[in-house]
C-alpha positions, 0 to 999 in steps of 0.5 A: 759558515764560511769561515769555517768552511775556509778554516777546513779548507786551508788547514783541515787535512783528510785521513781518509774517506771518513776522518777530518783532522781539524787539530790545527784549530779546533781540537788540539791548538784552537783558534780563539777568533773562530771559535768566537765567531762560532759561539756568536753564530750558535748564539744567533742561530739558537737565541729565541730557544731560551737557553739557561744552560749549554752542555758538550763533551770534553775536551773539544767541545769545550772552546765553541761551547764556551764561546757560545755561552758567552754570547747567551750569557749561559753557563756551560756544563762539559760531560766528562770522559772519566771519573775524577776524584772530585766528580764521583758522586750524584751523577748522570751517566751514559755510554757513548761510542767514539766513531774516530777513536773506535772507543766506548766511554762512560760521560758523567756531569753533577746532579748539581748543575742542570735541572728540571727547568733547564733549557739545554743547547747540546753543543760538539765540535763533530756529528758523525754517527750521533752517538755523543750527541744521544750520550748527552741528550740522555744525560740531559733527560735523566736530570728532566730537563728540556733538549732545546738544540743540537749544535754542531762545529762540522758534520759529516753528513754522509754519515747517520748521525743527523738523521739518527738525531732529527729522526728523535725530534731533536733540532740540529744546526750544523756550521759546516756540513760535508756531502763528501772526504775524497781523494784529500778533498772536502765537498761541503753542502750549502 
């Protein structure tokens, strides 16, 4: 998606050969015209999957998610990263490892809002090494509801993540894939 790919250029800044830091418009301040572009190319890109509900992980995966639940006319589910008091009981949960904050988390969502006939679209803003990802894909299977797609805002596919997901069976598009972090540069692949 070039837009995007222009965005990580003029305003992503490389940290180091393994960390994009993309808080200019994606996961601190969010720039609400890319982010409708992003859910109009996640909606065309998944349209014929006949999705009745998108799921991501908070909080930056929340602004594309919901952009493209708007153009699906979908509700969206975001996991949550912790227990709050009004999200304690009935839930699915599972373990994900945060490659950039080097944390492990426990994800929950309510029982009461994904199905056994729900069709899900995983949406995040980043694949790295896959394990949120495969944190909300078990959350989808323990409610035996069905893994449609993987959709991801930027992939660093020089890390495992998407092979670890198409090696699963899981269909995954990446808007912005990046061959390479460099010298404060980014490579993308087409």
């Amino acid at each position: 998606m070039h837009a995007l790919e222009q965005k990580i250029l003029n305003e992503g800044i490389v940290l180091s050969n393994n960390v994009l830091k993309v808080d200019a418009f994606l996961n601190h301040q969010i720039d609400p015209v890319l982010m409708q572009q992003i859910g109009q190319e996640f909606a065309a890109r998944f349209k014929d999957a006949g999705i009745t509900k998108i799921i991501t992980i908070e909080a930056s995966g929340i602004a594309p998610a919901v952009m493209a639940g708007l153009e699906l006319g979908v509700p969206v589910i975001f996991a949550r990263k912790y227990q709050s008091l009004t999200l304690k009981d009935d839930l699915y949960r599972a373990k994900v490892f945060s490659f950039t904050k080097q944390t492990e988390s426990t994800i929950a969502i309510s029982n009461k809002h994904i199905h056994s006939t729900d069709k899900v679209l995983v949406i995040d803003d980043f694949l790295a090494n896959g394990q949120a990802a495969l944190g909300l894909t078990d959350l989808i299977h323990q409610a035996h509801a069905e893994v449609v797609g993987i959709g991801i805002v930027i992939e660093k596919s020089f890390q495992s993540g998407r092979d670890l997901l198409l090696n699963k069976g899981y269909r995954v598009e990446s808007l912005a894939r990046i061959a390479s972090l460099t010298d404060e540069k980014v490579t993308f692949i087409h």
